[in-house]
VMD Tcl script that draws the C-alpha trace (Angstrom):
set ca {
  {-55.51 -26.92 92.58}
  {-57.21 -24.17 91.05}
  {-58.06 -24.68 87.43}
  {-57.29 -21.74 85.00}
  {-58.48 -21.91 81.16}
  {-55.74 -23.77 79.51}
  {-55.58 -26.50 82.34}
  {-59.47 -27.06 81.54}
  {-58.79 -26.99 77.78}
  {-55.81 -29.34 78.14}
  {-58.41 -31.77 80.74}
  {-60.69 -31.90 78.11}
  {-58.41 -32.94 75.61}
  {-56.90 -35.27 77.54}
  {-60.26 -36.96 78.54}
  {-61.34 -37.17 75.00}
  {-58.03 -38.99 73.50}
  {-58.16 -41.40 76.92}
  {-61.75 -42.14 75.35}
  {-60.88 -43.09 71.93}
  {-60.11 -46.79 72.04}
  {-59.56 -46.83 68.27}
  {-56.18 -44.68 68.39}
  {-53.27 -45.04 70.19}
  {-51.94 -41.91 72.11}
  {-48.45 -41.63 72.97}
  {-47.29 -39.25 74.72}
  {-45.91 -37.05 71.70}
  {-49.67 -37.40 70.46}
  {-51.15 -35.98 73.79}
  {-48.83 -33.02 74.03}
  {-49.56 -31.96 70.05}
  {-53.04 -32.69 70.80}
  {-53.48 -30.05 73.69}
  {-50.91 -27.91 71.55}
  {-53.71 -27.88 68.61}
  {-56.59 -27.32 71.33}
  {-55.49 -24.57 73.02}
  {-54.74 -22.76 69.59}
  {-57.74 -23.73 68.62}
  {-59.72 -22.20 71.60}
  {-57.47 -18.99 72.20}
  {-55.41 -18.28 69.48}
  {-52.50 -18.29 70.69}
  {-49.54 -20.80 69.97}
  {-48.55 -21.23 73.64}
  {-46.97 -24.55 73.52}
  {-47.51 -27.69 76.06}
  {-44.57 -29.13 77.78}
  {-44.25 -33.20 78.43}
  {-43.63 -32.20 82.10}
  {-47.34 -30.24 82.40}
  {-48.79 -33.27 80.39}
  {-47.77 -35.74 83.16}
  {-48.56 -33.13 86.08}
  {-51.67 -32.92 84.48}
  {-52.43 -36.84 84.39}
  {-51.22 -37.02 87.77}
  {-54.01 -34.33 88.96}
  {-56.73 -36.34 86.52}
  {-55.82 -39.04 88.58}
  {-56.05 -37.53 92.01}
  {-58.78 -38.10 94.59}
  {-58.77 -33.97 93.85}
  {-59.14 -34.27 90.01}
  {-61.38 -37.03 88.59}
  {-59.98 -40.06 90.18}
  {-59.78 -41.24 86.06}
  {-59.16 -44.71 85.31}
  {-56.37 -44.82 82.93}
  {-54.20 -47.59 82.01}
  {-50.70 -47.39 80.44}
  {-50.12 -49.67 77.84}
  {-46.34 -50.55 76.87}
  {-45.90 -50.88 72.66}
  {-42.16 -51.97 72.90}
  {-40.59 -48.87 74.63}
  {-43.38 -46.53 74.63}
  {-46.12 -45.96 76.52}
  {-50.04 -45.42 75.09}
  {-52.66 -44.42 77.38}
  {-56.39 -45.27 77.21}
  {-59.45 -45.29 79.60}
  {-60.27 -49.35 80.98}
  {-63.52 -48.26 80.42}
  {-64.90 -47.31 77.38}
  {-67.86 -45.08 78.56}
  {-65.94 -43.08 81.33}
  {-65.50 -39.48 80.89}
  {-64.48 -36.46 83.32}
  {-67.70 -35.14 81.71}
  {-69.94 -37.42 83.27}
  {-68.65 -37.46 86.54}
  {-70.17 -35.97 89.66}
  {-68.92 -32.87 91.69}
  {-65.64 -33.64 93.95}
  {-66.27 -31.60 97.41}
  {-63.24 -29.49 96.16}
  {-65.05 -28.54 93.11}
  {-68.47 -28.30 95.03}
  {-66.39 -25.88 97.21}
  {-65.14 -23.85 94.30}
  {-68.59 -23.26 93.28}
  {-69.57 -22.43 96.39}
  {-67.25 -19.49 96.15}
  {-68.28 -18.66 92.99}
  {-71.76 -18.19 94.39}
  {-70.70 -15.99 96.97}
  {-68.76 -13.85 94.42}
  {-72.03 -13.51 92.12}
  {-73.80 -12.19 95.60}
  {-72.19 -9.46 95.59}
  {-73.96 -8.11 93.12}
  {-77.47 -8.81 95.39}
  {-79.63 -5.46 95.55}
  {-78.29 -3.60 91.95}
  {-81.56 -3.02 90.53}
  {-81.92 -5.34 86.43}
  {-78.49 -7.60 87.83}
  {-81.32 -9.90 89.14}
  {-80.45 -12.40 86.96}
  {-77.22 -13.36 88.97}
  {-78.96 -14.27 92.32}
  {-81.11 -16.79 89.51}
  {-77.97 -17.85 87.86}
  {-76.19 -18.73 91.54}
  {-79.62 -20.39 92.48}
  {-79.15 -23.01 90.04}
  {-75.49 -22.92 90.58}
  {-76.66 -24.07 94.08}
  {-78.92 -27.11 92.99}
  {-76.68 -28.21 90.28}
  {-73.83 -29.00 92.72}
  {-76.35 -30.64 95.52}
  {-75.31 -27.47 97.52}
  {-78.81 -27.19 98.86}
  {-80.43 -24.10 99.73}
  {-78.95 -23.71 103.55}
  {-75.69 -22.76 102.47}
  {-75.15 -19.30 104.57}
  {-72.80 -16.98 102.98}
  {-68.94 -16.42 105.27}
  {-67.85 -13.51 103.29}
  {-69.30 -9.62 103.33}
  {-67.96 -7.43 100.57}
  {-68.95 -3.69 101.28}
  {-71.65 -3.12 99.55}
  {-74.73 -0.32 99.75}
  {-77.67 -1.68 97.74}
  {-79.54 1.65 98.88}
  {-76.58 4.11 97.05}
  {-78.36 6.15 94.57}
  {-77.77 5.71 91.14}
  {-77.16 2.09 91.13}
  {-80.19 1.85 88.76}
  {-77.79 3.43 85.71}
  {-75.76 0.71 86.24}
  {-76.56 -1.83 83.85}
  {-76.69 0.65 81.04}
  {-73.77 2.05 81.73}
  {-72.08 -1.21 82.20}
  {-73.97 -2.42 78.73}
  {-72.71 0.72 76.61}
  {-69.40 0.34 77.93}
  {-69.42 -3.30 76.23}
  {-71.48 -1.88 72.92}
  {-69.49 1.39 72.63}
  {-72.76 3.81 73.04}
  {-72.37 7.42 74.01}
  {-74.24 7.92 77.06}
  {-76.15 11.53 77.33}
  {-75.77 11.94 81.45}
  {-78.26 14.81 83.89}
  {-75.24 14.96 86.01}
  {-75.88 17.10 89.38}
  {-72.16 17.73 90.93}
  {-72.15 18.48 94.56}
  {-73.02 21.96 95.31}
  {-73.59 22.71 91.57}
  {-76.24 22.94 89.12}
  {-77.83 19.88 86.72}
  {-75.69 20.09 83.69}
  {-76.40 17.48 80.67}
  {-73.19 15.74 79.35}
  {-71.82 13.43 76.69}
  {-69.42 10.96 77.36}
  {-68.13 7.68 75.60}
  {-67.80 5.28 78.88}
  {-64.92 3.10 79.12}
  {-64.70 1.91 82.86}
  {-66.31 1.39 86.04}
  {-64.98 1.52 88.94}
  {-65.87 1.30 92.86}
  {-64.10 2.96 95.56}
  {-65.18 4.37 99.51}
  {-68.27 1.96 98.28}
  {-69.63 4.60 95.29}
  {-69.46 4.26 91.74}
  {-67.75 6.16 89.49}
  {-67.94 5.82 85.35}
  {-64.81 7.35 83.84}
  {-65.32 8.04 80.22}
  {-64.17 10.89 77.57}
  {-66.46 14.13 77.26}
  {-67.30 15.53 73.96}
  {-66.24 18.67 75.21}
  {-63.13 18.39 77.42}
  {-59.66 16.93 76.42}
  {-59.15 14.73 79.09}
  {-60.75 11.87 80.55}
  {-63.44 12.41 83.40}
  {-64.87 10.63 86.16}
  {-68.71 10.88 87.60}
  {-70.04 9.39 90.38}
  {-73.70 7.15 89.58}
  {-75.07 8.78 92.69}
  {-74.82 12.16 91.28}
  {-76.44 10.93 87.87}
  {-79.93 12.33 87.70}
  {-80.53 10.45 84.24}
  {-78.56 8.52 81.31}
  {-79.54 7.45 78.40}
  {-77.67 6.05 75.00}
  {-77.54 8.11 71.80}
  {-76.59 7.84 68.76}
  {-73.42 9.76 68.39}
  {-70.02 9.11 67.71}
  {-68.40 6.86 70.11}
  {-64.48 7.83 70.81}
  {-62.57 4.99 70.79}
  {-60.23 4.69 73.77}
  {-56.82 2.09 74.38}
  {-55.89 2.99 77.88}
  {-55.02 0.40 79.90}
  {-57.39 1.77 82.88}
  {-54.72 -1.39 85.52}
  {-52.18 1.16 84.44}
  {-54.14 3.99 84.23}
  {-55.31 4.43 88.22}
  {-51.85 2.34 89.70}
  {-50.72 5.92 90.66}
  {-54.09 7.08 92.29}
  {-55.48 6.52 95.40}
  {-59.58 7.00 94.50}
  {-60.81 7.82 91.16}
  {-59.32 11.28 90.76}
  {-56.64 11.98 88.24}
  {-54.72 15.58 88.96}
  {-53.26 17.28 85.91}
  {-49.63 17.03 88.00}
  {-46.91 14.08 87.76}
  {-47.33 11.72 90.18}
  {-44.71 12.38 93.59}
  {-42.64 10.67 95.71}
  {-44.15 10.90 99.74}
  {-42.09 10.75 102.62}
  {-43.90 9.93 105.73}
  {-43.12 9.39 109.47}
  {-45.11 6.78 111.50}
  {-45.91 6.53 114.63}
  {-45.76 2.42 116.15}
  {-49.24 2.74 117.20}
  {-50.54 3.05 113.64}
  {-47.07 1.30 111.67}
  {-48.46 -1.98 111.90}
  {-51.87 -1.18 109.94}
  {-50.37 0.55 107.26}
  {-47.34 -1.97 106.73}
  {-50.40 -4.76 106.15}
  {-52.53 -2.57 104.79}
  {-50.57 -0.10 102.31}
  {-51.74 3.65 101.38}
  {-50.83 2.65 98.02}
  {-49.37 0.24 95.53}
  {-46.16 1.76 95.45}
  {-45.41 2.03 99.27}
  {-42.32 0.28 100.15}
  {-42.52 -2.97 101.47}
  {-40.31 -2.49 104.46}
  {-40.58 0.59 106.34}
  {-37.37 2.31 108.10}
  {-37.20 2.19 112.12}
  {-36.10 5.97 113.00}
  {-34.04 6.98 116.01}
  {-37.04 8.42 117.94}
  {-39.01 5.29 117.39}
  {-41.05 6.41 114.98}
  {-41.13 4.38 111.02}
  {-40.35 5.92 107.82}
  {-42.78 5.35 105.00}
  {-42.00 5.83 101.32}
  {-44.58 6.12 98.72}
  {-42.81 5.97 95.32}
  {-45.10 6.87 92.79}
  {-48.76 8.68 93.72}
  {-50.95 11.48 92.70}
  {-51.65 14.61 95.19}
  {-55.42 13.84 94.85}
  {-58.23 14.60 96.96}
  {-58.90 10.97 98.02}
  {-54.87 10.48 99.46}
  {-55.17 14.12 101.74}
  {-58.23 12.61 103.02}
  {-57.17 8.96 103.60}
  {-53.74 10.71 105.04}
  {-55.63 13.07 107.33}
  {-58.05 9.94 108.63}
  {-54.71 8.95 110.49}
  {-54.51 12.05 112.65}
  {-51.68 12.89 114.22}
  {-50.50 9.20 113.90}
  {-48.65 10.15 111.01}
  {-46.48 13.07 109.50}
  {-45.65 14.14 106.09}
  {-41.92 15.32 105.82}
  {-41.84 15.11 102.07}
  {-41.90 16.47 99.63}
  {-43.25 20.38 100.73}
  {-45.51 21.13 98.19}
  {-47.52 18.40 100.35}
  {-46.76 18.96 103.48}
  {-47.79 22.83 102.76}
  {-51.22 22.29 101.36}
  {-51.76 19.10 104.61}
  {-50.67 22.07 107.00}
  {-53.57 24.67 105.40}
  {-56.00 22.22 105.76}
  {-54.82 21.46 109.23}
  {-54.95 25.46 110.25}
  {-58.48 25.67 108.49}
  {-59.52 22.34 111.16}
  {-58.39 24.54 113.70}
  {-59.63 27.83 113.06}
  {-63.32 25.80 113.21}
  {-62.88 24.03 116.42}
  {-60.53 26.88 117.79}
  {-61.75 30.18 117.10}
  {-64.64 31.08 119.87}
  {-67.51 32.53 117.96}
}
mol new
graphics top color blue
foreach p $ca { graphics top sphere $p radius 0.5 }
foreach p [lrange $ca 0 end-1] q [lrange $ca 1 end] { graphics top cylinder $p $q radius 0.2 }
display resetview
């Protein structure tokens, strides 16, 4: 059972009225008492049911949870609850293997980040993660993220990462491919990894629109003391039509494709894009229909398209299917054309 921040806020609440021998706690009491809490912690007036309340006594007293031992007193026909004994607390209590599991994950997670230059001080925090829940040091790790601790430019990270946080314009040496240094400033406002690079997408103090630049293209940042420009996109929203990083100046389109069964199968479990439909269309020839509902026409979905070959067709809409088929003739005038 996976704990979220209310349920811990509620557990904690819970553990301290169990506690307090010189109260009585109905249930009433318990649920206004985790009602106050969570306000108290978050802010907002969320409400506790009586039905979570029990669910969440019945997990306290799980094998799972803290095996607690609470007692249910009857005062004529209600019920109080109270520890039977006074100096037990979920607090005090050692790791359950499914919480020692949890953690292991956590640790795992924080790994990740192993070989980004100044983020040393998460392979020290999930150290002491490790010896803190009687992990013990031999604990090999069972899941790779891709990850290139070599990419350059994964030294600007933490800055960028930190001014992004303290709203500081960044002044970037930014070396585009095929192009000459140019120096840039640009209020950052999210990072974001894709094809395993690192992009910063931030607002330029001289363009209108927002702008993305790769960290291995970054010759050098640094923070200044100019205006930051405030930004409240919702960057979720923001790239759920994209495929990559790059935003076209074009509504998004709806794409059409026909699927051969050899590759149908990897794209039905793993999608092109969020907006693919979930069940693809068996044709008369065999072949599947494909609908993406909503995407930019960006560089990143030609290129994940073309990776498929001639697995996979685009019959709509034209303006697509035209620019695919000049690529296509350009591929062939390179590996066709005798020199």
């Amino acid at each position: 059972m996976p704990i979220n921040k209310n349920a811990l806020i509620r557990y904690k609440t819970l553990d301290k009225c169990f506690s307090n021998w010189s109260k009585r706690y109905y249930l009433l009491d318990l649920i206004e008492e985790c009602t106050i809490a969570i306000l108290d912690y978050t802010g907002k007036d969320s409400g506790v049911s009586r039905r979570q309340i029990l669910d969440d006594i019945k997990y306290m007293e799980d094998r799972l949870g803290w095996q607690i031992p609470l007692e249910r007193h009857h005062d004529g026909h209600k019920v109080y609850y109270r520890y039977s004994d006074r100096d037990f607390s979920i607090n005090k209590q050692p790791f359950n293997q499914e919480k020692i599991n949890q953690i292991h994950d956590a640790i795992m997670l924080l790994n990740r980040f192993d070989g980004i230059p100044q983020f040393d001080w998460l392979n020290e925090l999930a150290n002491r993660m490790e010896v803190t829940s009687h992990l013990g040091t031999n604990v090999g790790s069972v899941v790779s993220f891709q990850h290139n601790p070599y990419l350059k430019g994964l030294e600007h990270f933490k800055l960028i990462f930190y001014s992004i946080i303290n709203k500081r314009v960044l002044r970037l040496s930014y070396t585009p491919f095929g192009r000459e240094q140019r120096t840039i400033l640009v209020s950052p406002y999210y990072i974001k990894q894709y094809s395993n690079r690192w992009f910063v997408v931030g607002k330029r103090d001289d363009f209108n629109r927002l702008s993305n630049f790769a960290l291995d293209r970054i010759d050098s940042v640094e923070e200044t003391a100019g205006d930051y420009e405030q930004s409240n996109i919702n960057f979720e929203e923001y790239f759920s039509d994209i495929v990559g990083v790059s935003m076209v100046d074009k509504p998004s389109i709806r794409v059409v494709l026909k699927v051969n069964k050899k590759s149908i199968g990897y794209i039905t479990t793993k999608p092109i894009h969020e907006s693919q439909q979930a069940n693809p269309t068996l044709l008369e020839d065999g072949t599947w229909q494909v609908i993406l509902n909503s995407v930019q026409s960006n560089y990143e979905l030609k290129s994940l398209l073309l990776s498929f070959g001639n697995e996979i067709e685009i019959v709509a809409p034209e303006s697509l299917r035209d620019e695919m088929k000049e690529i296509i003739e350009s591929m062939y005038g390179i590996y066709f054309t005798k020199s």
